[in-house]
C-alpha positions, 0 to 999 in steps of 0.5 A, spaced: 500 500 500 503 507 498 501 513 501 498 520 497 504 521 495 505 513 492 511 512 497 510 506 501 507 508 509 513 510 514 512 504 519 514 507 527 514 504 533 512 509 539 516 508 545 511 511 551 505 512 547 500 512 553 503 519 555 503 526 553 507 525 547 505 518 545 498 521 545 499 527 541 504 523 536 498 519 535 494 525 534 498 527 529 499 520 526 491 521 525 492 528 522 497 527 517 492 521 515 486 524 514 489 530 510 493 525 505 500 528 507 504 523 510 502 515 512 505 511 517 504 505 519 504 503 527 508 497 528 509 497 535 507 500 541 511 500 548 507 503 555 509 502 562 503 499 564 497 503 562 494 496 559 487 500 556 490 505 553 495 502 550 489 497 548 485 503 546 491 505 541 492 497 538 486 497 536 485 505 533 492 503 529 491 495 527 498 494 532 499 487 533 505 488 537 505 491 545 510 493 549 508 493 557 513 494 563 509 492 568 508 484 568 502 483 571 498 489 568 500 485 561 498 479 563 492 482 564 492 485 556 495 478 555 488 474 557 483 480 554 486 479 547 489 473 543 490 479 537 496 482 540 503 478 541 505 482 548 512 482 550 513 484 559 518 486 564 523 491 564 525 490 559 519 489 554 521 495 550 528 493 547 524 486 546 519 490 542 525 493 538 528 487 537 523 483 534 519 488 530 524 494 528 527 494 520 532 498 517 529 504 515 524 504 520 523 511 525 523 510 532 520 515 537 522 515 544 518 519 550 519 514 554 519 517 562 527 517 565 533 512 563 528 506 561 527 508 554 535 508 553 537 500 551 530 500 546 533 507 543 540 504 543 538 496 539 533 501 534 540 506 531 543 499 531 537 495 526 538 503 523 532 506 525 531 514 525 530 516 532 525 522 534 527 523 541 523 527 546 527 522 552 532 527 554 535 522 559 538 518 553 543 522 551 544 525 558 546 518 561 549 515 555 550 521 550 558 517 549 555 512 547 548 514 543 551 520 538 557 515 535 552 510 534 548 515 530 554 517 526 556 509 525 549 506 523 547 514 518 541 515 521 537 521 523 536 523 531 531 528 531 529 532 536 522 532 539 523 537 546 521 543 543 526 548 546 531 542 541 527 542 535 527 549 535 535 550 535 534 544 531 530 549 526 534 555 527 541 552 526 539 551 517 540 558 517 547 556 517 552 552 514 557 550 519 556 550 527 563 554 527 558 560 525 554 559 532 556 564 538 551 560 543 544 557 542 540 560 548 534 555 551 527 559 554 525 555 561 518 558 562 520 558 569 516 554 572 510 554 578 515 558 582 518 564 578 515 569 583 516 565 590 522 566 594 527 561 595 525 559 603 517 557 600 521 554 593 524 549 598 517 548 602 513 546 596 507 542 596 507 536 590 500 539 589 503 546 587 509 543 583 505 539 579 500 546 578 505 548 571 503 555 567 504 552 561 504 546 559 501 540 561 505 534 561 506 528 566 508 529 573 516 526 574 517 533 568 512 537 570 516 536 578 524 537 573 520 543 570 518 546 577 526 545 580 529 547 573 531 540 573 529 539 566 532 545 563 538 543 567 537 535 562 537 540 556 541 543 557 547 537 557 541 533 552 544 540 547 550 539 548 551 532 545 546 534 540 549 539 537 556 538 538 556 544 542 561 546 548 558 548 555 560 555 554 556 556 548 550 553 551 546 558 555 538 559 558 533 564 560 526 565 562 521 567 558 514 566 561 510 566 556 513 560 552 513 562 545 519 562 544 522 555 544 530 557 544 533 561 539 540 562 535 546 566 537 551 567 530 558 570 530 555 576 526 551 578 532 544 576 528 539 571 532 534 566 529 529 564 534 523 560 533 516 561 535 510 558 537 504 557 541 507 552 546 504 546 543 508 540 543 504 537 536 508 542 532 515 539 535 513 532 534 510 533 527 516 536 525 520 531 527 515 525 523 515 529 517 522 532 516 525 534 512 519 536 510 514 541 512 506 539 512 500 542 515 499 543 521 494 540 527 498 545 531 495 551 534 498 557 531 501 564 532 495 570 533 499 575 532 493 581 534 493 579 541 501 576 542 502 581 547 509 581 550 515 577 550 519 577 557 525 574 558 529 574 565 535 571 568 536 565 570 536 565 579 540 561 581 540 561 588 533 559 587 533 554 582 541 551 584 539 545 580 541 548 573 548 549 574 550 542 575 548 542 568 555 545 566 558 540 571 556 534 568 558 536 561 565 538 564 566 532 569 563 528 563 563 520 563 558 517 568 557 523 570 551 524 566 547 518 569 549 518 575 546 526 575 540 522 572 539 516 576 539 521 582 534 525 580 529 521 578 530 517 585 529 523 589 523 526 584 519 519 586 521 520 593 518 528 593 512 525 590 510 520 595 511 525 601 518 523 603 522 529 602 520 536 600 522 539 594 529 543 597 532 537 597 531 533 590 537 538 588 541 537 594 540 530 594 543 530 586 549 534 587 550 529 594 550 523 588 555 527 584 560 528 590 559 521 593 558 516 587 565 514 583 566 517 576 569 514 570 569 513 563 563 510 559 565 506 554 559 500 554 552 500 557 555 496 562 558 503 564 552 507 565 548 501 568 553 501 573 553 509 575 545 508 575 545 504 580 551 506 584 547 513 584 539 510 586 542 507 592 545 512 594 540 517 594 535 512 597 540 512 603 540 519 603 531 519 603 532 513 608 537 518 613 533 524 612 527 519 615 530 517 620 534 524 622 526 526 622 523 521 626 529 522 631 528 529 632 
C-alpha cells in the first residue's frame, strides 16, 4: 500500500505512547492521515503499564505488537486479547525493538527517565531514525548514543521543543563554527515569583500546578526545580556538538519562544510558537519536510509581550550542575540522572520536600565514583551506584526526622 504521495507508509514504533507525547504523536499520526500528507504505519507500541490505553491505541492503529513494563498489568492485556503478541518486564521495550524494528524504520522515544535508553540504543543499531523527546538518553549515555548515530547514518531528531527549535534555527547556517551560543527559554516554572525559603517548602500539589504546559508529573516536578532545563541543557550539548560555554538559558514566561540562535555576526534566529508540543513532534515525523499543521498557531493581534529574565540561581541551584556534568563528563551524566529521578519519586510520595531533590543530586555527584563510559555496562553501573545512594540519603533524612 503507498501513501498520497505513492511512497510506501513510514512504519514507527512509539516508545511511551500512553503519555503526553505518545498521545499527541498519535494525534498527529491521525492528522497527517486524514489530510493525505504523510502515512505511517504503527508497528509497535511500548507503555509502562497503562494496559487500556495502550489497548485503546492497538486497536485505533491495527498494532499487533505491545510493549508493557509492568508484568502483571500485561498479563492482564495478555488474557483480554489473543490479537496482540505482548512482550513484559523491564525490559519489554528493547524486546519490542528487537523483534519488530527494520532498517529504515523511525523510532520515537518519550519514554519517562533512563528506561527508554537500551530500546533507543538496539533501534540506531537495526538503523532506525530516532525522534527523541527522552532527554535522559543522551544525558546518561550521550558517549555512547551520538557515535552510534554517526556509525549506523541515521537521523536523531529532536522532539523537546526548546531542541527542535535550535534544531530549526541552526539551517540558517552552514557550519556550527558560525554559532556564538544557542540560548534555551525555561518558562520558569510554578515558582518564578516565590522566594527561595517557600521554593524549598513546596507542596507536590503546587509543583505539579505548571503555567504552561501540561505534561506528566516526574517533568512537570524537573520543570518546577529547573531540573529539566538543567537535562537540556547537557541533552544540547551532545546534540549539537556544542561546548558548555556556548550553551546558555533564560526565562521567558510566556513560552513562545522555544530557544533561539546566537551567530558570530551578532544576528539571532529564534523560533516561535504557541507552546504546543504537536508542532515539535510533527516536525520531527515529517522532516525534512514541512506539512500542515494540527498545531495551534501564532495570533499575532493579541501576542502581547515577550519577557525574558535571568536565570536565579540561588533559587533554582539545580541548573548549574548542568555545566558540571558536561565538564566532569563520563558517568557523570547518569549518575546526575539516576539521582534525580530517585529523589523526584521520593518528593512525590511525601518523603522529602522539594529543597532537597537538588541537594540530594549534587550529594550523588560528590559521593558516587566517576569514570569513563565506554559500554552500557558503564552507565548501568553509575545508575545504580547513584539510586542507592540517594535512597540512603531519603532513608537518613527519615530517620534524622523521626529522631528529632
Amino acid at each position: 500500500m503507498t501513501d498520497a504521495a505513492g511512497t510506501t507508509p513510514r512504519r514507527l514504533i512509539l516508545l511511551g505512547s500512553t503519555g503526553s507525547i505518545g498521545t499527541n504523536a498519535l494525534a498527529v499520526v491521525e492528522h497527517l492521515h486524514a489530510r493525505k500528507l504523510k502515512n505511517f504505519e504503527i508497528v509497535g507500541l511500548a507503555a509502562a503499564s497503562n494496559t487500556a490505553v495502550i489497548a485503546d491505541q492497538a486497536r485505533r492503529f491495527g498494532v499487533k505488537h505491545l510493549a508493557v513494563a509492568d508484568e502483571a498489568a500485561a498479563r492482564t492485556l495478555n488474557d483480554a486479547s489473543g490479537s496482540y503478541t505482548v512482550y513484559a518486564g523491564p525490559d519489554a521495550a528493547l524486546q519490542l525493538v528487537e523483534a519488530v524494528a527494520a532498517p529504515g524504520d523511525m523510532v520515537l522515544g518519550a519514554m519517562v527517565g533512563s528506561a527508554g535508553l537500551p530500546a533507543t540504543l538496539a533501534a540506531i543499531e537495526r538503523g532506525c531514525d530516532i525522534a527523541l523527546a527522552n532527554k535522559e538518553t543522551l544525558v546518561a549515555a550521550g558517549e555512547l548514543v551520538m557515535p552510534l548515530v554517526r556509525k549506523h547514518g541515521v537521523h536523531l531528531l529532536p522532539v523537546d521543543s526548546e531542541h527542535s527549535a535550535i534544531f530549526q534555527c541552526l539551517g540558517a547556517c552552514r557550519s556550527t563554527r558560525e554559532v556564538s551560543r544557542l540560548v534555551l527559554t525555561a518558562s520558569g516554572g510554578p515558582f518564578r515569583t516565590w522566594p527561595a525559603d517557600r521554593v524549598a517548602h513546596a507542596t507536590v500539589e503546587q509543583a505539579l500546578d505548571h503555567p504552561t504546559w501540561n505534561m506528566g508529573p516526574k517533568v512537570t516536578v524537573d520543570s518546577a526545580s529547573l531540573m529539566n532545563k538543567a537535562l537540556e541543557v547537557i541533552e544540547a550539548h551532545w546534540l549539537f556538538d556544542m561546548p558548555p560555554n556556548k550553551i546558555a538559558v533564560v526565562v521567558h514566561p510566556q513560552s513562545i519562544i522555544h530557544s533561539f540562535v546566537e551567530f558570530v555576526d551578532g544576528s539571532v534566529v529564534a523560533q516561535l510558537s504557541p507552546p504546543d508540543m504537536k508542532s515539535p513532534i510533527q516536525y520531527a515525523l515529517s522532516w525534512p519536510e514541512r506539512l500542515d499543521g494540527c498545531a495551534a498557531t501564532m495570533d499575532w493581534q493579541t501576542a502581547g509581550r515577550l519577557d525574558f529574565e535571568p536565570v536565579d540561581h540561588d533559587r533554582f541551584p539545580a541548573l548549574r550542575l548542568a555545566w558540571r556534568v558536561i565538564e566532569t563528563g563520563g558517568t557523570a551524566g547518569a549518575i546526575f540522572n539516576a539521582a534525580n529521578e530517585v529523589a523526584v519519586v521520593a518528593f512525590l510520595e511525601g518523603r522529602i520536600p522539594f529543597g532537597m531533590i537538588t541537594r540530594f543530586v549534587e550529594r550523588a555527584l560528590d559521593a558516587v565514583e566517576h569514570g569513563p563510559v565506554t559500554s552500557l555496562h558503564d552507565v548501568h553501573r553509575a545508575d545504580r551506584a547513584s539510586r542507592d545512594a540517594v535512597r540512603g540519603f531519603v532513608e537518613s533524612l527519615a530517620h534524622e526526622e523521626a529522631h528529632a
